[in-house]
GUGURO-563573 format. One record per residue (C-alpha): x, y negated, z negated; residue in three letters. Coordinates in Angstrom, 2 decimals. Layout:
// GUGURO-563573
{u->X; v->Y; w->Z; code->Ala};
...
END
This chain:
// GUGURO-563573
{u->13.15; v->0.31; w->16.22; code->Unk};
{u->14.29; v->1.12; w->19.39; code->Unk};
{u->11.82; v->4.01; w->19.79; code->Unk};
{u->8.79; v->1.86; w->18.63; code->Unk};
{u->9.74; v->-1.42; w->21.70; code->Unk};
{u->8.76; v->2.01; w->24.14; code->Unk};
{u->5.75; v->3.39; w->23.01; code->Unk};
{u->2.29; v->2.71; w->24.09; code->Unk};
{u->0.40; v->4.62; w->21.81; code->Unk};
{u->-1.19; v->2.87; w->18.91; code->Unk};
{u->-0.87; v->6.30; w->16.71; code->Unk};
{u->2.49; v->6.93; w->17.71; code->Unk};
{u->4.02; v->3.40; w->17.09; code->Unk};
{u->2.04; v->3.91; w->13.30; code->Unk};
{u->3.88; v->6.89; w->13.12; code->Unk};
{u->7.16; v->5.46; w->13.88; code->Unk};
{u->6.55; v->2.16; w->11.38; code->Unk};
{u->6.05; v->4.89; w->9.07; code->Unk};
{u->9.60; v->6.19; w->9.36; code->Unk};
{u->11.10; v->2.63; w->9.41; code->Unk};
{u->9.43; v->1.52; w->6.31; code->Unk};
{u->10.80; v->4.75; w->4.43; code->Unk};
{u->14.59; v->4.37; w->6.14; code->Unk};
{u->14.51; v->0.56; w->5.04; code->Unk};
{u->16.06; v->0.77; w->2.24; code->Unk};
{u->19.40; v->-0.59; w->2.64; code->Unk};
{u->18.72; v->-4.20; w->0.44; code->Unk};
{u->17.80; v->-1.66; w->-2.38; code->Unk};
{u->21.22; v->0.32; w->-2.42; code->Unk};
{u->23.08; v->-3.20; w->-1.66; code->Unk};
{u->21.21; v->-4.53; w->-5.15; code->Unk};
{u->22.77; v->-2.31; w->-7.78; code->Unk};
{u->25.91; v->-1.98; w->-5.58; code->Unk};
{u->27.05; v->-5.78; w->-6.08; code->Unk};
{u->25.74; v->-5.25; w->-9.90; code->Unk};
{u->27.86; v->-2.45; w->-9.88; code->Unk};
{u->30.67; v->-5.08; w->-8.88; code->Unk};
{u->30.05; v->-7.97; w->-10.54; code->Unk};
{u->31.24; v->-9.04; w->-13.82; code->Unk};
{u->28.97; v->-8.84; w->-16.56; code->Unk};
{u->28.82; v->-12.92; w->-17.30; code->Unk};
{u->28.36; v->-13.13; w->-13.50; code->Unk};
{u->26.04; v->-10.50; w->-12.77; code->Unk};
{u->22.80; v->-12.79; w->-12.62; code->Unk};
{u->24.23; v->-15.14; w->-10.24; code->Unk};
{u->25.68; v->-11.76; w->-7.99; code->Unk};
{u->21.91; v->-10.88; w->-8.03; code->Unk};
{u->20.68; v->-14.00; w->-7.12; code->Unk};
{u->22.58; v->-14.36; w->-3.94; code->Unk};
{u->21.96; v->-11.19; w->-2.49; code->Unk};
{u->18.50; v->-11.73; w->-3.59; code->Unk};
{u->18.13; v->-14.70; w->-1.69; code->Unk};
{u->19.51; v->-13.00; w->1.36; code->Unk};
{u->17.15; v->-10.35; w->1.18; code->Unk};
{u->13.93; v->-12.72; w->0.64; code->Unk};
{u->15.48; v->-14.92; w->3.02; code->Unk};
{u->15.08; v->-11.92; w->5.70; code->Unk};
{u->12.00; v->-11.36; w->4.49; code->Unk};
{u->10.36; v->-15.08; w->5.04; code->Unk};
{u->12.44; v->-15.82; w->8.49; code->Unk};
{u->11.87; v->-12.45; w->10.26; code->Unk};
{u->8.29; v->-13.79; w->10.45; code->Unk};
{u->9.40; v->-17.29; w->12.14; code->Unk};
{u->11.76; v->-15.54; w->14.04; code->Unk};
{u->9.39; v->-12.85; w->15.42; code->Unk};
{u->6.41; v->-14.88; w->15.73; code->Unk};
{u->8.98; v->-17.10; w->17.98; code->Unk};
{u->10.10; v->-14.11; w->19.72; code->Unk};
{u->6.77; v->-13.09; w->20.33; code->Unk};
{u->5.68; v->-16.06; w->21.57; code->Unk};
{u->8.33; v->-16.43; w->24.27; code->Unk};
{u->8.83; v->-12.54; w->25.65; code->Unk};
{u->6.51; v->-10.13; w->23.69; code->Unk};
{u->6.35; v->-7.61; w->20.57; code->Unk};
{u->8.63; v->-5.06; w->22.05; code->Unk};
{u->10.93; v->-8.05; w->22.34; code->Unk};
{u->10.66; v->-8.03; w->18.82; code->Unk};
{u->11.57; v->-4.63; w->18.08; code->Unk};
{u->14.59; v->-4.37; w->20.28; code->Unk};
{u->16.02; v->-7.44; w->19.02; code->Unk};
{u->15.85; v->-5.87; w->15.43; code->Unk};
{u->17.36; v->-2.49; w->16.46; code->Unk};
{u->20.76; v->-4.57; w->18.04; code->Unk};
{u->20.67; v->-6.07; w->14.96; code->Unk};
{u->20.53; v->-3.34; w->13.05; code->Unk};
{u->23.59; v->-1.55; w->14.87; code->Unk};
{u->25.69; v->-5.40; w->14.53; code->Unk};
{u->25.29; v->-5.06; w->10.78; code->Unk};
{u->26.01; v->-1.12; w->10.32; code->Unk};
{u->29.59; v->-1.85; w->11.93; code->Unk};
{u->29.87; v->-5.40; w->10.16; code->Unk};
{u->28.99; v->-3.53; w->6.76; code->Unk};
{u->31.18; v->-0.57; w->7.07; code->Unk};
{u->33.83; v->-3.46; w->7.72; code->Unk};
{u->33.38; v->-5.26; w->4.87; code->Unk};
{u->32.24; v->-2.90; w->2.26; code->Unk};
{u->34.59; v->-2.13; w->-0.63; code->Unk};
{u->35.09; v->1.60; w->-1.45; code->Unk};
{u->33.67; v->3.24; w->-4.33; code->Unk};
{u->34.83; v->5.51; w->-6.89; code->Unk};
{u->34.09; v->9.04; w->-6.71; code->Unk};
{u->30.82; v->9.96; w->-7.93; code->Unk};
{u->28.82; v->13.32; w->-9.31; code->Unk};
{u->27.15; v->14.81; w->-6.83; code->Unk};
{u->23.61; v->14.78; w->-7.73; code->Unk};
{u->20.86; v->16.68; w->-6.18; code->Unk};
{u->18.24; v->14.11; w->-4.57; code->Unk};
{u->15.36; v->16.13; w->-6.59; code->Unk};
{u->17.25; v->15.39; w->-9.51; code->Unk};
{u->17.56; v->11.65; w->-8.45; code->Unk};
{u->13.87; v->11.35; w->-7.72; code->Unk};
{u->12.91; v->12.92; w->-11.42; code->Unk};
{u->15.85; v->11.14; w->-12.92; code->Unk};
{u->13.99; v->8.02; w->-11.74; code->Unk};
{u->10.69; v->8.77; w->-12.77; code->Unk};
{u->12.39; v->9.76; w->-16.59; code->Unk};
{u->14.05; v->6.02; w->-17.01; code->Unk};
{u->10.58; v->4.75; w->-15.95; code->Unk};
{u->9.17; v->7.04; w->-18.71; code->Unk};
{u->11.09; v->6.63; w->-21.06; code->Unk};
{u->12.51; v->2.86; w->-20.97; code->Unk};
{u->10.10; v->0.30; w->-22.24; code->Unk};
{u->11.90; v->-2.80; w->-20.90; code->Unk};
{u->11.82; v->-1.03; w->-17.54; code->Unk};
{u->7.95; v->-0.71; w->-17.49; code->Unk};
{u->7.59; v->-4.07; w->-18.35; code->Unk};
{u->9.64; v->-5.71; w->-15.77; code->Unk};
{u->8.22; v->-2.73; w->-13.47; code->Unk};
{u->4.79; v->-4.08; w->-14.09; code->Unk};
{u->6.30; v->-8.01; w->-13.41; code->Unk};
{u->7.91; v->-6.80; w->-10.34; code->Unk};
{u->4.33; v->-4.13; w->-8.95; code->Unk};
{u->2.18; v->-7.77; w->-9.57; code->Unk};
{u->4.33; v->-10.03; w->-8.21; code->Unk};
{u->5.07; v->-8.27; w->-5.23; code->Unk};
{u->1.11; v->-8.15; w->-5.35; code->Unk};
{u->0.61; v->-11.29; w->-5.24; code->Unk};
{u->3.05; v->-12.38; w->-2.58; code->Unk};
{u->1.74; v->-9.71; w->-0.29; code->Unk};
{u->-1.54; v->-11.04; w->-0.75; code->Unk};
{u->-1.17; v->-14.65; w->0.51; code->Unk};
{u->1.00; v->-13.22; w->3.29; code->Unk};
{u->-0.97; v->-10.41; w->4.94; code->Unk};
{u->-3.58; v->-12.75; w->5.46; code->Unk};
{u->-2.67; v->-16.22; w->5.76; code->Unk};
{u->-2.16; v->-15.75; w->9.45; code->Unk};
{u->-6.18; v->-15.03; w->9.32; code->Unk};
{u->-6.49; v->-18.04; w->7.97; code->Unk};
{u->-4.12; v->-20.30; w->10.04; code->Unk};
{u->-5.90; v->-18.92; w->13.13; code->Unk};
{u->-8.94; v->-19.76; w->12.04; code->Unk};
{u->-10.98; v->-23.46; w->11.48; code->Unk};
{u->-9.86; v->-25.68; w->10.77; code->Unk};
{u->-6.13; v->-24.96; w->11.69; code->Unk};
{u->-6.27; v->-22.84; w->15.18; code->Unk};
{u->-2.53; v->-22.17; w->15.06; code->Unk};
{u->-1.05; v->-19.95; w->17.92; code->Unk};
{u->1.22; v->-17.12; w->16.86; code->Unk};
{u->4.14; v->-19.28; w->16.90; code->Unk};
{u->3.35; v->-21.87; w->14.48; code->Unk};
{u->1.95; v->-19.42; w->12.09; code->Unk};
{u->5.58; v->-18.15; w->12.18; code->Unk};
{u->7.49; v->-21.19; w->11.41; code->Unk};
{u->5.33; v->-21.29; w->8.21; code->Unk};
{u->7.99; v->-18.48; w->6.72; code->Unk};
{u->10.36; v->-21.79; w->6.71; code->Unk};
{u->8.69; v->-23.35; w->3.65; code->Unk};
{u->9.36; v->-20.25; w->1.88; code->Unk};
{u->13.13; v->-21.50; w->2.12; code->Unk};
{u->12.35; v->-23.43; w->-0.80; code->Unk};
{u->12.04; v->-20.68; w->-2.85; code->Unk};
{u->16.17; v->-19.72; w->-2.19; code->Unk};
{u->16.90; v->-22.53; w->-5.09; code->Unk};
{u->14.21; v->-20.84; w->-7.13; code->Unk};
{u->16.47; v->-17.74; w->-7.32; code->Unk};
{u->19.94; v->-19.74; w->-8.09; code->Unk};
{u->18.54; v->-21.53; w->-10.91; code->Unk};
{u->16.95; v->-18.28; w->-12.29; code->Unk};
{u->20.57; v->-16.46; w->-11.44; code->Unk};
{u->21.91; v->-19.22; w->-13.99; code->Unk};
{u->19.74; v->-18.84; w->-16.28; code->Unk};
{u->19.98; v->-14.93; w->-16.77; code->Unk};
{u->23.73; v->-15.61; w->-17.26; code->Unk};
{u->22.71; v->-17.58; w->-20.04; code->Unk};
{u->20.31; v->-15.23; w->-21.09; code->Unk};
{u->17.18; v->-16.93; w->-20.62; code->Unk};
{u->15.52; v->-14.69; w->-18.89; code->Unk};
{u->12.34; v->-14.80; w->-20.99; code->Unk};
{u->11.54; v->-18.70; w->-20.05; code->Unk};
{u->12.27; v->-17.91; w->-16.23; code->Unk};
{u->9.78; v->-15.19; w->-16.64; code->Unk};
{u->6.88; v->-17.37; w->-17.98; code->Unk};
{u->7.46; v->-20.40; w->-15.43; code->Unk};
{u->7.86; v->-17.90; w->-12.06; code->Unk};
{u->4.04; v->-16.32; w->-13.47; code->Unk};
{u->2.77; v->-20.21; w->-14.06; code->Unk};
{u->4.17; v->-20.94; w->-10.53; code->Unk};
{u->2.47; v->-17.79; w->-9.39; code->Unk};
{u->-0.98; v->-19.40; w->-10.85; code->Unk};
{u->-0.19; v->-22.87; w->-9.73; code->Unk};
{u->0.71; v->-21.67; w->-5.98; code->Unk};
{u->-2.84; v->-19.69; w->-5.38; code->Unk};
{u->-4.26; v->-22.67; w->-7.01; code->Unk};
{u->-3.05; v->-24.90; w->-4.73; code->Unk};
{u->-3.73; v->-22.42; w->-1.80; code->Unk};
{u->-6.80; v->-22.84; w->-2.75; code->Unk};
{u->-8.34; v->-26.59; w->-3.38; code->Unk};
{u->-5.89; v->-27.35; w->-0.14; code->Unk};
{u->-7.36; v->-24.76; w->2.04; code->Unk};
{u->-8.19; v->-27.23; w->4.94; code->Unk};
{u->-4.40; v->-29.53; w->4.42; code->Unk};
{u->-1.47; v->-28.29; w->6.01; code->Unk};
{u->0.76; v->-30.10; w->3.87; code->Unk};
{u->-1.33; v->-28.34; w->0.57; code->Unk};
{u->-0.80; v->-24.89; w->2.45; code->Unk};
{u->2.60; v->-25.71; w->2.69; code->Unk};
{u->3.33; v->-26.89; w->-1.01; code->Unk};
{u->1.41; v->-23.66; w->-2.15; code->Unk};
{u->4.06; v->-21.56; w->0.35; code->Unk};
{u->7.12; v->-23.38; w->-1.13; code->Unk};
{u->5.81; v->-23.11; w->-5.06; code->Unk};
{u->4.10; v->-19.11; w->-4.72; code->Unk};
{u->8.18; v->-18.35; w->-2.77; code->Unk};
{u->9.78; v->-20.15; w->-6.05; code->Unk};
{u->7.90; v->-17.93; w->-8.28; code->Unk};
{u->8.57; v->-14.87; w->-6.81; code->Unk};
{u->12.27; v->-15.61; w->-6.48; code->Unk};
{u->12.65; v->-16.37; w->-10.16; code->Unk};
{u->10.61; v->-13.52; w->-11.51; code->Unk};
{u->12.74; v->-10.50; w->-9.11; code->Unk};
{u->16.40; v->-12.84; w->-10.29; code->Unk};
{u->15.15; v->-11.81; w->-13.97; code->Unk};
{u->14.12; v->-8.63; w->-13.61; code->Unk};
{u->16.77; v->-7.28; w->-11.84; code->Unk};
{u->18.88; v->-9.06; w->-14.19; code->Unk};
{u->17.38; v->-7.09; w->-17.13; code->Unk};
{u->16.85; v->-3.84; w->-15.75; code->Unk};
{u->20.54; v->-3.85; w->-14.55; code->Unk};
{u->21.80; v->-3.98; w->-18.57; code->Unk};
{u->19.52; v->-1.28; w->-19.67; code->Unk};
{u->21.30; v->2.26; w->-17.71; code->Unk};
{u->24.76; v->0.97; w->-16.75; code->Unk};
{u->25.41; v->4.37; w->-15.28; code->Unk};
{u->22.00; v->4.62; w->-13.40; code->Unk};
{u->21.39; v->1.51; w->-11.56; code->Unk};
{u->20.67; v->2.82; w->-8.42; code->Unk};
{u->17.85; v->5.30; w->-10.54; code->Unk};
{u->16.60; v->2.52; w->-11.91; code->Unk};
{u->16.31; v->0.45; w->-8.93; code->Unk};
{u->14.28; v->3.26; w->-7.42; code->Unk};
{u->11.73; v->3.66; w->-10.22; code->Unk};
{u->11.50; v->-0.53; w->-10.11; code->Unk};
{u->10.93; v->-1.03; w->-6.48; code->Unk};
{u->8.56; v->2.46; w->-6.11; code->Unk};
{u->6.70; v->0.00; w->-8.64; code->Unk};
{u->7.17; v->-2.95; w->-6.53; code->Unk};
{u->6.10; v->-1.80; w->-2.93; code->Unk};
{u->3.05; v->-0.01; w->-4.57; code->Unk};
{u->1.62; v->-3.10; w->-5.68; code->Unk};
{u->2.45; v->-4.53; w->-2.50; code->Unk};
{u->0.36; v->-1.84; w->-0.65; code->Unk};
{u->-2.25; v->-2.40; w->-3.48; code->Unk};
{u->-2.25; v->-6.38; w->-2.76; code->Unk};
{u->-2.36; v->-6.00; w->1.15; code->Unk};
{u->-4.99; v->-3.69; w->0.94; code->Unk};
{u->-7.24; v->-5.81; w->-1.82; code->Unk};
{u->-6.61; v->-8.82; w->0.30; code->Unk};
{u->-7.96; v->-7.48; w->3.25; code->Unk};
{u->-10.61; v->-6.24; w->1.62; code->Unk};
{u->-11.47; v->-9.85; w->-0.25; code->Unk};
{u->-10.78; v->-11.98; w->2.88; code->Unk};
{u->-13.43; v->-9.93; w->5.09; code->Unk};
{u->-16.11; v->-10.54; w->2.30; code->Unk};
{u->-15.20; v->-14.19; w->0.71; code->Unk};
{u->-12.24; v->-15.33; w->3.18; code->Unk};
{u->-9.84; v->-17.23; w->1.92; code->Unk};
{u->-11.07; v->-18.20; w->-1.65; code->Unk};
{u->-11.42; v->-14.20; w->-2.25; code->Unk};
{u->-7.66; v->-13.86; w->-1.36; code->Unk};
{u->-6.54; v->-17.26; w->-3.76; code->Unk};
{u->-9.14; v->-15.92; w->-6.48; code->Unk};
{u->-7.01; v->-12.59; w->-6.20; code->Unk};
{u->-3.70; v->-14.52; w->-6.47; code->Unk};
{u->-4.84; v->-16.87; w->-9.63; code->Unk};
{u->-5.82; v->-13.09; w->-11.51; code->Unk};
{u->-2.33; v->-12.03; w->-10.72; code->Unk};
{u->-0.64; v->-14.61; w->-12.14; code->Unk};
{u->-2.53; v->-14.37; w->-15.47; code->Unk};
{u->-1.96; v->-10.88; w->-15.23; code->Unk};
{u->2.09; v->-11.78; w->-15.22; code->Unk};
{u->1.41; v->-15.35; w->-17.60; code->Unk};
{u->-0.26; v->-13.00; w->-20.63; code->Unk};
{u->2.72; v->-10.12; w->-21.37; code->Unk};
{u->4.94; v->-13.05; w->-20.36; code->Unk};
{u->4.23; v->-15.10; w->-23.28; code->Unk};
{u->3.66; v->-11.64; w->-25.36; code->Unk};
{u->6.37; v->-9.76; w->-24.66; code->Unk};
{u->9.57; v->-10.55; w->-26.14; code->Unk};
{u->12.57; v->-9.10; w->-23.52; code->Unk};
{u->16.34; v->-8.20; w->-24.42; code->Unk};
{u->18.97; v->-10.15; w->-23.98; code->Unk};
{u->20.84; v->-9.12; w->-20.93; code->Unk};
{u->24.14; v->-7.60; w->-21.80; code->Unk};
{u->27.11; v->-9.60; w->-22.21; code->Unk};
END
């Protein structure tokens, strides 16, 4: 971070988000770690919250650094981030519990090891599939929606485009009510209402195009979706390798930020040639994409 707020080179500072995106990883070791922890009849709620941390860093970063932005600059941005990146390393190896002693694994091994559960796992390729759409989806509406606020009829500056990571606050209770529900083994209903929300959301995105209170209602409802469907699939694919979580979160989230990539990508593409309706067409596909195998497939029961 520190080494992208100095350069002025628009290959070099690519180069550099390059290396941050693969060392950001720390939310996906924290994941299994508290499942790890947390007692089985608990363990969806555990997820939840340190779910809705993560997400929560996710939405505000954007009101925060479009603020930031707005007031000093971009570099502003990135320094910020790296002091508080250096507050949380000492706050972390504070707080931290130890763990037990592990086997030392070779990180080939880990990588194939990952690639094996995904393989050979069923319920893991299912929720991988959930988790690679969803994470889709939500891309989708947010790599562009700052095209869109920009543009007619909104003209929003940086700024206020930022605050509109607020409304995805909404989606925090989203992910405590699916918590409660995995810990009463439900997960299967959560999963069909977060892909109907999912539908509903780039619906509303849609027909409310020129409102911002419709824009904001589509935010809050696409934010509850996503929330619920990541509480239960982590809460399944947690029960399956007890002794591999951290494997199995790899092979989940390589799933996860690849349909990202795929849904920034395809919604640049879609709102260059149709705009915005492209981008909410994308988003209603995705949720029948998640809706279909929702109602089809019948998942586990978590493990008691």
């Amino acid at each position: 971070m520190a080494i992208g707020a100095m350069l002025t080179s628009f290959t070099l500072l690519a180069l550099v988000t390059l290396v941050i995106g693969l060392s950001s990883v720390g939310g996906q070791v924290i994941i299994p770690f508290a499942a790890d922890l947390a007692l089985p009849r608990q363990r969806g709620r555990v997820i939840a919250r340190v779910m809705s941390g993560l997400l929560l860093g996710v939405l505000l970063s954007r009101t925060v650094s479009g603020l930031v932005a707005q007031a000093a600059s971009w570099r502003t941005v990135y320094w910020t981030a790296a002091a508080l990146l250096v507050a949380m390393a000492l706050v972390l190896r504070k707080v931290l519990p130890e763990e037990a002693v592990r086997q030392r694994v070779t990180y080939w091994s880990l990588v194939v090891g990952s690639f094996s559960l995904l393989l050979n796992e069923r319920e893991l390729r299912r929720r991988a599939w959930f988790g690679g759409l969803a994470f889709a989806g939500f891309s989708a509406m947010w790599t562009t929606l700052s095209f869109h606020l920009s543009g007619a009829p909104f003209h929003y500056s940086i700024a206020v485009i930022g605050l509109f990571g607020l409304f995805g606050v909404a989606g925090v209770l989203a992910a405590n009510v699916a918590g409660h529900h995995a810990d009463q083994q439900r997960t299967q209903r959560t999963t069909v209402a977060s892909a109907l929300l999912f539908a509903a959301a780039f619906a509303i995105l849609w027909f409310g195009r020129h409102s911002f209170w419709a824009m904001a209602l589509g935010i809050m409802v696409l934010d509850a979706g996503m929330h619920g469907m990541q509480i239960s699939n982590q809460s399944i694919i947690y029960s399956l390798v007890t002794n591999a979580r951290s494997q199995v979160t790899s092979a989940y989230m390589v799933c996860c930020f690849t349909g990202a990539s795929v849904g920034s990508y395809a919604a640049g593409q879609l709102y260059a040639a149709y705009g915005w309706g492209g981008v909410c067409s994308l988003g209603v596909a995705i949720g029948l994409g998640l809706l279909g195998p929702a109602l089809w497939w019948r998942s586990p029961r978590p493990a008691a």
